[in-house]
C-alpha positions in Angstrom: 16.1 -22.5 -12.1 14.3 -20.3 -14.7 14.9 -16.8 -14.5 11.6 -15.5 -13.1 8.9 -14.0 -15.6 9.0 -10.3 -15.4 7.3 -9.0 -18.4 10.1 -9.5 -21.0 8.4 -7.9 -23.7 7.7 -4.3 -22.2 9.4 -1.5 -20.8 6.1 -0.8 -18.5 7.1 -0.2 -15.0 4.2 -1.9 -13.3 1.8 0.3 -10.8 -1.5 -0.2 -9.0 -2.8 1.9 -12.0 -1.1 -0.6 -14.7 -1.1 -3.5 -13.2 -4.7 -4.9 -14.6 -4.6 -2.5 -17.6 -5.8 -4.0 -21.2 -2.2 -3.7 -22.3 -0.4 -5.3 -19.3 -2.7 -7.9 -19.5 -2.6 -8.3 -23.1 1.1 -8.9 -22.7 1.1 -11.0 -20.4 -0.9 -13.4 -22.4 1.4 -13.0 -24.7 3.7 -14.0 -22.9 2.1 -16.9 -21.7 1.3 -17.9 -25.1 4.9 -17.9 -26.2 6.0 -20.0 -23.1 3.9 -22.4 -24.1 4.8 -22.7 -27.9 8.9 -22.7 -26.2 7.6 -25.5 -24.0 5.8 -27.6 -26.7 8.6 -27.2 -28.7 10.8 -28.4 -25.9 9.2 -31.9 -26.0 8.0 -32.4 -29.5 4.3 -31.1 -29.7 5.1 -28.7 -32.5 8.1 -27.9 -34.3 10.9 -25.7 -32.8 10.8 -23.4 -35.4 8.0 -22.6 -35.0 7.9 -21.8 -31.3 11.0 -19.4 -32.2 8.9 -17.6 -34.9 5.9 -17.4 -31.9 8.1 -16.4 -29.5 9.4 -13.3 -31.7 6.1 -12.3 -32.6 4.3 -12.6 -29.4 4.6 -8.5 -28.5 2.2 -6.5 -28.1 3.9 -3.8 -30.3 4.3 -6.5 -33.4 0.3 -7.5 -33.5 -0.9 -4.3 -32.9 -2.6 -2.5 -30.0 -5.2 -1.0 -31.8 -6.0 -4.1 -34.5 -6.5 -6.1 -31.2 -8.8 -3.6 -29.9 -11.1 -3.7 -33.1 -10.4 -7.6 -33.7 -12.2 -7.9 -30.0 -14.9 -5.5 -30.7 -15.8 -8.0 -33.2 -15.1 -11.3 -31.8 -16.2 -10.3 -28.0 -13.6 -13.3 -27.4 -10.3 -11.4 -26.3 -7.8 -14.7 -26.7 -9.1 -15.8 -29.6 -8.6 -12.3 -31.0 -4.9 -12.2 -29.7 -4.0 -15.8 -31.1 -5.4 -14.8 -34.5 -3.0 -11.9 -34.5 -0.3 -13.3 -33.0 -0.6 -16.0 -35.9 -0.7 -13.7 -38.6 2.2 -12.1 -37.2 4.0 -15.4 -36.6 3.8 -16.3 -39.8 3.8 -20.2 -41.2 4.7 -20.7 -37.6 1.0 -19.4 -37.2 -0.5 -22.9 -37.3 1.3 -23.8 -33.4 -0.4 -20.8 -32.0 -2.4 -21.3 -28.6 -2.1 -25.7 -29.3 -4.1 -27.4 -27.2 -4.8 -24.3 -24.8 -8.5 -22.6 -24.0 -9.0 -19.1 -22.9 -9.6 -19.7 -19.1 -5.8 -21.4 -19.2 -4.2 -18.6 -20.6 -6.5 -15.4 -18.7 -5.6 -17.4 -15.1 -2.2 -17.9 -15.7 -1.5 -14.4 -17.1 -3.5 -13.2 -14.1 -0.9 -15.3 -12.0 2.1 -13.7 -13.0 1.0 -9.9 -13.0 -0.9 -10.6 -9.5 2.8 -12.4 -8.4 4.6 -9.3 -9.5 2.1 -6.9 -7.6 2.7 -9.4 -4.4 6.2 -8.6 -4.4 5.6 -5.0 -4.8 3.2 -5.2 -2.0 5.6 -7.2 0.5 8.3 -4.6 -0.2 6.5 -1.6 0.9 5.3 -4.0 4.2 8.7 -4.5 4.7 9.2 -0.8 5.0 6.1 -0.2 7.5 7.8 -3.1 9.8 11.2 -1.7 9.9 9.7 1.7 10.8 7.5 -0.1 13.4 10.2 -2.3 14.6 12.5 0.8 15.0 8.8 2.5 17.1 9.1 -0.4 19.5 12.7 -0.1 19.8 13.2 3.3 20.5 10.0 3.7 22.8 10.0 0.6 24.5 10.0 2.7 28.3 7.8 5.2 27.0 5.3 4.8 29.4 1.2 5.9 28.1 -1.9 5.0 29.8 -3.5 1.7 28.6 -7.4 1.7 27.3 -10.0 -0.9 27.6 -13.1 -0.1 26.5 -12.4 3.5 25.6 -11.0 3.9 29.5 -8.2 4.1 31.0 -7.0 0.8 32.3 -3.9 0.0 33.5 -0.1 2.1 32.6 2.1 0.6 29.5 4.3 1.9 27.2 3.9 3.1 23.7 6.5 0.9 22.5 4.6 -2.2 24.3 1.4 -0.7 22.0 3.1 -0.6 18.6 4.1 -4.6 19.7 1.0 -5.1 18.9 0.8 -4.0 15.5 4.1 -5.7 15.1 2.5 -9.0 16.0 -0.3 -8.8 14.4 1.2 -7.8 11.0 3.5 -10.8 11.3 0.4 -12.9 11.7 -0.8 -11.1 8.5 2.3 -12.0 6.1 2.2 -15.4 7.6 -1.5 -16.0 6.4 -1.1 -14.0 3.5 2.9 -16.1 1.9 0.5 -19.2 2.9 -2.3 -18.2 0.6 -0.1 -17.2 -1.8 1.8 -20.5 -1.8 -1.3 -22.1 -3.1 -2.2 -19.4 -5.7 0.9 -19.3 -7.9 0.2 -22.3 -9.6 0.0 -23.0 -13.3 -3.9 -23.7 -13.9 -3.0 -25.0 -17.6 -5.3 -28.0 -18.4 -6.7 -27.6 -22.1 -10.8 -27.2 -22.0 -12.1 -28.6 -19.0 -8.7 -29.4 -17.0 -8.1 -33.1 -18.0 -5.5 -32.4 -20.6 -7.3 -34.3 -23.2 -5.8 -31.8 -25.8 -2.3 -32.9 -25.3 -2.2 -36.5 -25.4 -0.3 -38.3 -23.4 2.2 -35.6 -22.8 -0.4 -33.6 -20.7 1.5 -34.1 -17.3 5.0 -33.2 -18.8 3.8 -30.2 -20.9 2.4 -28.9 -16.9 5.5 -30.1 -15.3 7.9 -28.0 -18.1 5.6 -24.9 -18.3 5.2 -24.3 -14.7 9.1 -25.0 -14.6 9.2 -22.2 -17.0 6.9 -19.6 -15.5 8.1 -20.8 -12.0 4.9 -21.7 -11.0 4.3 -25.1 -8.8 2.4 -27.5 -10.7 -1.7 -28.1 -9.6 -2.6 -32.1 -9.7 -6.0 -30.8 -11.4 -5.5 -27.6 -13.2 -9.4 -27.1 -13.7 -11.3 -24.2 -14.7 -13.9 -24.3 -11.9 -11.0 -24.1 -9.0 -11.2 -20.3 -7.7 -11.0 -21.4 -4.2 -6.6 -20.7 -4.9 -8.0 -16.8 -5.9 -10.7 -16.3 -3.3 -8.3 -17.6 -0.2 -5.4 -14.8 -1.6 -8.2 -11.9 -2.0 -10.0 -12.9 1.6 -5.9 -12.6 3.3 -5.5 -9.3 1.2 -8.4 -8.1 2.6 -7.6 -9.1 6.5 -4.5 -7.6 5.8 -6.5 -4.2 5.1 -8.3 -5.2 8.7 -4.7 -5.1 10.0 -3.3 -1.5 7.9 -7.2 -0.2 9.4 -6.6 -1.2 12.6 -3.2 0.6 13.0 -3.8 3.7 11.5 -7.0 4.2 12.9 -6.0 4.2 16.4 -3.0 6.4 15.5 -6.1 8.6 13.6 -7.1 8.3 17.2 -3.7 9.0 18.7 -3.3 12.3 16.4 -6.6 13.9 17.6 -6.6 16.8 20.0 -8.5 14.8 23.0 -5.2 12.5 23.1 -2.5 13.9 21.3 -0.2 11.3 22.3 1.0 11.4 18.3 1.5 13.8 15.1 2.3 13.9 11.7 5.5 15.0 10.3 4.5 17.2 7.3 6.4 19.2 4.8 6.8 22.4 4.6 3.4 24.1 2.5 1.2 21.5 4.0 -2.6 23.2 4.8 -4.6 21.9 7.6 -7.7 23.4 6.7 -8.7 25.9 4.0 -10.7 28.1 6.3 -9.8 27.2 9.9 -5.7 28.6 10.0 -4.9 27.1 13.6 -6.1 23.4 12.5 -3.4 20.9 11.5 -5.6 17.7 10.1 -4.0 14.5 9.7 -2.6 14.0 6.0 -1.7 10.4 5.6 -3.2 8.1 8.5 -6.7 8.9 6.9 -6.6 8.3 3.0 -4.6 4.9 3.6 -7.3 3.3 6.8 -10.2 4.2 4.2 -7.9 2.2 1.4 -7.6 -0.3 4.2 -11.4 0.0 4.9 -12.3 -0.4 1.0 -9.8 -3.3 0.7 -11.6 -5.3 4.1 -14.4 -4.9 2.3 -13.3 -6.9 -0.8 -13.3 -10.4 1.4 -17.4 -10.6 0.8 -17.2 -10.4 -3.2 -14.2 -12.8 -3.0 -15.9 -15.7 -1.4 -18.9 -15.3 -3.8 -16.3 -16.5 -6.5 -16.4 -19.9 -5.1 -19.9 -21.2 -5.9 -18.7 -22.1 -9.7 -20.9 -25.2 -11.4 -19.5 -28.3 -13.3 -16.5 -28.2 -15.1 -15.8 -24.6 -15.6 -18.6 -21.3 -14.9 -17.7 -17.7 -16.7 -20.2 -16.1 -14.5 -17.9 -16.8 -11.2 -14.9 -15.9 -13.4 -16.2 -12.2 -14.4 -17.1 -11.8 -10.7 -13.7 -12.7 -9.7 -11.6 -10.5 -12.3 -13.7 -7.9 -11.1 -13.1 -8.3 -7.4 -9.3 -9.1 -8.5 -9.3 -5.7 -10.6 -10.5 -3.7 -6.7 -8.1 -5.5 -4.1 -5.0 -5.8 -5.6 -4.5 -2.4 -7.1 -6.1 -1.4 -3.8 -4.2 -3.3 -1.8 -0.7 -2.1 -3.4 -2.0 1.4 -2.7 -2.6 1.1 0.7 0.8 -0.5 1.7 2.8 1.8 -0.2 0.6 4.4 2.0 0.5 2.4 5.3 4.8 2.7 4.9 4.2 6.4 4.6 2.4 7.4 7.0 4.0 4.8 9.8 7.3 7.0 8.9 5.5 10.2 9.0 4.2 9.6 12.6 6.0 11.4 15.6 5.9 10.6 19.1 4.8 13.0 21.4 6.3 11.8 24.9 5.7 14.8 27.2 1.9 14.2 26.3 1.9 10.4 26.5 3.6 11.5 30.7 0.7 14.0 30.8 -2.3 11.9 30.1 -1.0 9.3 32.4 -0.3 12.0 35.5 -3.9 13.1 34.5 -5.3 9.5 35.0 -4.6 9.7 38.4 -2.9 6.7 41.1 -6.5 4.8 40.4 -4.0 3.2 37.4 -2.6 1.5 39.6 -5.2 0.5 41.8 -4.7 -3.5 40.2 -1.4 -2.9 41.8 -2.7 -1.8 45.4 -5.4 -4.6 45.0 -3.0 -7.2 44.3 -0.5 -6.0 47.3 -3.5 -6.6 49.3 -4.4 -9.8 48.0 -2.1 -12.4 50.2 -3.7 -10.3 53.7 -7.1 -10.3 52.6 -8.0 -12.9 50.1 -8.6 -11.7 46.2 -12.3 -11.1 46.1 -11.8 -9.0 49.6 -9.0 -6.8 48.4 -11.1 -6.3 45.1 -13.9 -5.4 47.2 -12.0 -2.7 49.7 -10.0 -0.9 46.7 -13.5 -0.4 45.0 -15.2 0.7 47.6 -12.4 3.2 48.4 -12.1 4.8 45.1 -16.0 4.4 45.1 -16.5 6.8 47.8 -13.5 8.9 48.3 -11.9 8.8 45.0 -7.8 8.0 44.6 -6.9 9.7 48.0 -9.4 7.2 49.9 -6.7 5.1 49.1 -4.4 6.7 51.1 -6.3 6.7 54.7 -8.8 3.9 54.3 -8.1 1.9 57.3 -9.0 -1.6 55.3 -5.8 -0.8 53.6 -3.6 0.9 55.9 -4.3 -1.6 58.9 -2.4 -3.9 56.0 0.3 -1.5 54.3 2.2 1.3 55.6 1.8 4.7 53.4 5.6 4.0 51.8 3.9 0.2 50.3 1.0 1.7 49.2 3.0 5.1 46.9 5.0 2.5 46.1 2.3 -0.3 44.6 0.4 3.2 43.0 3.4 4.5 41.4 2.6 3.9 37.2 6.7 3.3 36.7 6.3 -0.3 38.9 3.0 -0.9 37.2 4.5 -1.8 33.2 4.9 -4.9 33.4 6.5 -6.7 30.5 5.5 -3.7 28.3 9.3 -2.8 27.8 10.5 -5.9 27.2 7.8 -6.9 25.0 8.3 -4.0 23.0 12.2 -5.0 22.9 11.3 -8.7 21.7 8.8 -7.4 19.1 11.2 -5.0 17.5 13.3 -7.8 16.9 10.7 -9.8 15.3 9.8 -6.7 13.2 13.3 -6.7 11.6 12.2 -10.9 11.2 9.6 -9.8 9.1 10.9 -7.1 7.1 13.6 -9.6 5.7 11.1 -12.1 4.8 9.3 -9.5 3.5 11.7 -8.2 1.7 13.2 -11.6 0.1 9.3 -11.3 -1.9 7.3 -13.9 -3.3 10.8 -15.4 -5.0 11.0 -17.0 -1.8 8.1 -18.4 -1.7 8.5 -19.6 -5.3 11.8 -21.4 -4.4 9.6 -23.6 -1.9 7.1 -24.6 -3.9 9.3 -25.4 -6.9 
């Protein structure tokens, strides 16, 4: 196995910020670009000297960072720019620069690596957020809360049976989103059009040894009109942002004054307001569900990429750097922040017992109705429970003689009592803590993993 492609020729720790920059981009076509010249050397395409000479040269530092920046200015073609300096720089090796390659191969595959690198960075900090989850479920798997269906109260659960929830959902998430990534880190290397018609009859070896190097899997047509591999990876980015929005919404929710049922832990200086002393607003739940908001967003653009024509189509290819250049940055942002604020977030128990006390025994009534149910028939025990709340509210409940010709005052506390209402809400919650500390490993193993099974 090749050691992984990690931006030899830089220093740069990569960032949302850096990770599409001109010079992070630049180098890693560079890089590409001396991969292949090590490859072609490898099998007899050009000589090995010279991809030793190519290989030396191809740094950013050695052709210039300015000289490429006016060489483009002139050219308006950015690879043919960097090959012209990087054969100057190479030397006689100069000659074996970019053989047999086209732009689109080199842009897509240096797009690859930087956009694999930024995967891993984004499944580390998700396997932060599902450890701190997991540890949520855990610890308040019997902390019981008032369940909400339509904005209403509905039935009791615990909190711990709520953050399950999230816990499933985001293992749904990585699940859709290592699948899509399976498919995109390929090596999309096939000369002009995609046919290989540049490299003779070595086309199929020269993929075979250059994906091997790059550790990318190999594509059976690496054509310049396939963007469905980029579009599938940008729509699961962006329904992972539908999954970071949907969690730290509701906890927005959760924070707010008419619940209270959670906080935020902040550090000592924090201002809630700038005019309004007593107020204490919510610091990181909000900036990372509008990232997630923006990011959801992204899925619309990224199918548009799709519609390319013939053989190869620029047009589709500037719409899907641009939409590349918003989710994945963004996306990297919002998990870093998602893992934040999920370990920010405190649990306010007395007020999760309050609310539910404040709902009233009519939580339960489910319970009551089916206690009923084996006297009276479903529909008929439905029918009495509503009517009793209907007209004499949750102590109707108490003396209707529909249901205490059935159940003695002791059956019916009992069935209306929230703590013999949960469920499997604690157990659940037990189960998907577990599977939360699942998913943080394979999570936290990255896109290498992935790699190794596609190899």
């Amino acid at each position: 196995m090749h050691k992984k492609y990690n931006m030899p020729h830089t220093n740069m720790t990569l960032t949302p910020d850096t990770i599409f920059a001109r010079s992070t981009q630049w180098q890693a076509w560079l890089d590409v670009e001396a991969a292949l010249a090590r490859v072609q050397s490898d099998i007899g395409m050009i000589p090995s000297w010279a991809a030793a000479k190519i290989t030396a040269a191809a740094q950013l530092d050695v052709i210039g960072y300015d000289a490429l920046v006016d060489d483009i200015a002139r050219t308006m073609a950015p690879v043919l720019s960097l090959t012209r300096l990087l054969g100057n720089a190479a030397g006689d090796a100069g000659d074996y620069v970019h053989w047999g390659a086209t732009t689109q191969n080199v842009m897509q595959t240096g797009r690859i690596l930087l956009m694999r690198q930024a995967d891993n960075a984004i499944r580390k900090q998700l396997a932060l957020a599902a450890r701190t989850l997991g540890k949520l479920a855990h610890d308040e798997a019997n902390t019981m809360m008032i369940g909400r269906t339509n904005r209403q109260n509905a039935l009791p659960i615990t909190f711990g049976f709520k953050v399950a929830s999230w816990i499933t959902e985001l293992d749904r998430t990585e699940a859709r989103l290592s699948d899509a990534a399976r498919r995109l880190f390929v090596l999309p290397f096939g000369g002009a059009i995609g046919a290989m018609q540049s490299f003779g009859d070595q086309g199929r070896e020269l993929n075979k040894r250059l994906a091997a190097e790059l550790e990318l899997a190999e594509m059976l047509l690496p054509g310049r009109a396939i963007n469905d591999v980029f579009a599938e990876y940008l729509v699961q980015l962006s329904m992972l942002g539908m999954c970071i929005e949907r969690v730290m919404t509701e906890a927005y929710t959760l924070i707010g004054q008419d619940y209270g049922e959670l906080g935020e832990r902040l550090d000592d200086g924090a201002i809630g307001s700038s005019t309004m002393p007593q107020k204490v607003n919510p610091k990181f739940v909000i900036p990372v569900a509008a990232q997630a908001t923006q990011l959801r967003g992204c899925a619309v653009t990224a199918l548009e990429t799709g519609r390319t024509s013939h053989e190869g189509d620029p047009l589709s290819n500037q719409i899907l750097y641009a939409v590349q250049d918003q989710a994945v940055p963004l996306a990297w942002r919002a998990c870093s922040g998602f893992a934040e604020a999920l370990s920010r977030l405190t649990v306010n128990r007395d007020v999760m017992a309050q609310n539910l006390a404040s709902a009233g025994t009519s939580v339960c009534a489910e319970n009551l109705m089916m206690k009923l149910a084996p006297l009276v028939g479903r529909g008929r025990a439905h029918d009495i429970v509503h009517h009793a709340l209907e007209t004499g509210g949750p102590d109707t409940l108490f003396t209707d003689s529909n249901i205490t010709a059935h159940l003695s005052e002791s059956q019916i506390r009992t069935a209306l009592d929230p703590s013999n209402y949960i469920g499997e809400s604690a157990e659940i919650a037990r189960l998907a803590a577990r599977l939360a500390e699942d998913l943080a490993t394979r999570l936290q193993a990255g896109t290498d993993d992935l790699t190794d099974k596609i190899s």
